[in-house]
Structures are given as structure tokens and as C-alpha cells.
N, C-alpha and C positions, 0 to 999 in steps of 0.2 A: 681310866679315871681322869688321867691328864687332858683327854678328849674332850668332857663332861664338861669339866672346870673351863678350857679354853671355849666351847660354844658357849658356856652359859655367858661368858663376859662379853662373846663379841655379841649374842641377842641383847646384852644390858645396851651395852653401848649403842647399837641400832633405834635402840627403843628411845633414848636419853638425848641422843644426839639432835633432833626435832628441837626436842625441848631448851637444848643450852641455846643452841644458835637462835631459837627465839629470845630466850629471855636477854644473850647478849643484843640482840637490835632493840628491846625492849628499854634496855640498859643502858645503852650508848649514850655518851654525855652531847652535850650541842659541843658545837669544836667554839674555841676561842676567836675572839672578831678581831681581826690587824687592819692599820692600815693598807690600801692595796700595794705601797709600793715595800711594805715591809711582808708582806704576803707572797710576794715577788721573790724578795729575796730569801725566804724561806726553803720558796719552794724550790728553788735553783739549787739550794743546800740539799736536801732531799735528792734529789738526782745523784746524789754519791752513797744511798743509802739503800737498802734492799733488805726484809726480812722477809728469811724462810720461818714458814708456818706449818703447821695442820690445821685446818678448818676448827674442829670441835676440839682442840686441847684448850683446856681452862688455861692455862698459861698466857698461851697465844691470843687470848681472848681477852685476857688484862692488858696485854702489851698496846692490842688493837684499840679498845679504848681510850687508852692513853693517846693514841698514834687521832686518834679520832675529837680527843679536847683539845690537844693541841693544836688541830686543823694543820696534819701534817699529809704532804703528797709521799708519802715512800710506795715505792713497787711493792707489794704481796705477791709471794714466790709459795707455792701449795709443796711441799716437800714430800707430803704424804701420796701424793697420787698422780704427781708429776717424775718419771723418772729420772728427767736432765735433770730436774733440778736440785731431785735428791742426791745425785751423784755430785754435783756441783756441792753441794752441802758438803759432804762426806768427804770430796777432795780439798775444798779451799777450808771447811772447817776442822776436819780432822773424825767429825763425829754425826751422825743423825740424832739428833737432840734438837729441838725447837723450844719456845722462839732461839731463833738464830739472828742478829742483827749483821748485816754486813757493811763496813762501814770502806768506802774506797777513796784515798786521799787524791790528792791533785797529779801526786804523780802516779797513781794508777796501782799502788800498794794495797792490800785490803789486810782488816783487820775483822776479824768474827767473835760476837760478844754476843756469849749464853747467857743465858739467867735471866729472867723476868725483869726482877727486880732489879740488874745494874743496866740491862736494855732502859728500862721506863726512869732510873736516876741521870742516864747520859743525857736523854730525852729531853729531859726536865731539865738539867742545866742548859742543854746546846740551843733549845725551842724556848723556853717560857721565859723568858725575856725578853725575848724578840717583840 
């Protein structure tokens, strides 16, 4: 029975999966317009930033939007089908759970912040002023 129930959901998700990742490119906001020298320095900030993903998690899919209004450069790390990098997840976050933000200070310290939702309010405070 356990068998049943596990094929049936990975055939949903095979079948489903098409569809989210369209409708998110479909979805996807225009990114915000900066000037280029504040564009610059944006993106400089970004280089300290890194989120592990899965492709088709709805989650990671809000996160990416956001990442995408903002007109933000962060690295995308596939955690789902990438082994380094799920192992790098696992080790520097404690957890395979996505979105995963990694946030790496100046001196080389990193910080790992789950949640959609406090991912996309750091976001919003650290970016949208800019």
C-alpha cells in the first residue's frame, strides 16, 4: 500500500511539475529599475548570498520571484539534485529544508535562514531601498 501511495505522488508531481515552472516564468514580476551605480552595488552585496533550492518547490518559487522584483544577482544552488550541494546544505545548515538562504559576512561567517517568508522580509528590507 505504502508503494501505491508513494508512486501515485511522485506520477502527480512529474505531471505538475511542467506546469508550476511554467506558470512561475509566466508569473515572474519585471525586477525593479536602479540606477547603474546602485545596481553595482547591489550586486556586490549579493556575492555574500547563496540560496539553496529545489526547482518545483512552491516555496522556492516565491522566494525566486521576490529575488527576481528585486533584480537581485544571488547564486541558485539546486539542493535537490545536486549532491555537493545538498551535503553543503545539510552540513553548514543543520537541515535539507529549502528555500535555504545563505547569508556570508565579511569575515567569512555564514548564517542560514529557512523560511520563505523571513528569506523574502530580509530581502525586502536589505534590497528594496536600495
Amino acid at each position: 500500500m505504502k508503494f501505491i501511495i508513494r508512486f501515485f505522488f511522485r506520477t502527480l508531481r512529474l505531471l505538475l511539475t511542467p506546469f508550476m515552472l511554467l506558470g512561475e516564468k509566466l508569473s515572474t514580476p519585471k525586477g525593479m529599475e536602479r540606477p547603474a551605480e546602485a545596481q553595482q552595488r547591489v550586486d556586490q552585496e549579493c556575492r555574500s548570498l547563496t540560496l539553496y533550492q529545489f526547482r518545483a518547490c512552491p516555496f522556492c518559487m516565491k522566494v525566486r520571484k521576490e529575488i527576481s522584483r528585486l533584480s537581485l544577482n544571488i547564486e541558485l544552488r539546486d539542493a535537490q539534485h545536486d549532491p555537493e550541494h545538498r551535503e553543503a546544505l545539510l552540513q553548514g545548515g543543520g537541515k535539507i529544508q529549502t528555500p535555504c538562504l545563505k547569508i556570508t559576512d565579511e569575515q567569512g561567517n555564514s548564517q542560514w535562514m529557512y523560511e520563505s517568508g523571513d528569506i523574502i522580509q530580509y530581502l525586502q528590507q536589505r534590497f528594496a531601498q536600495s
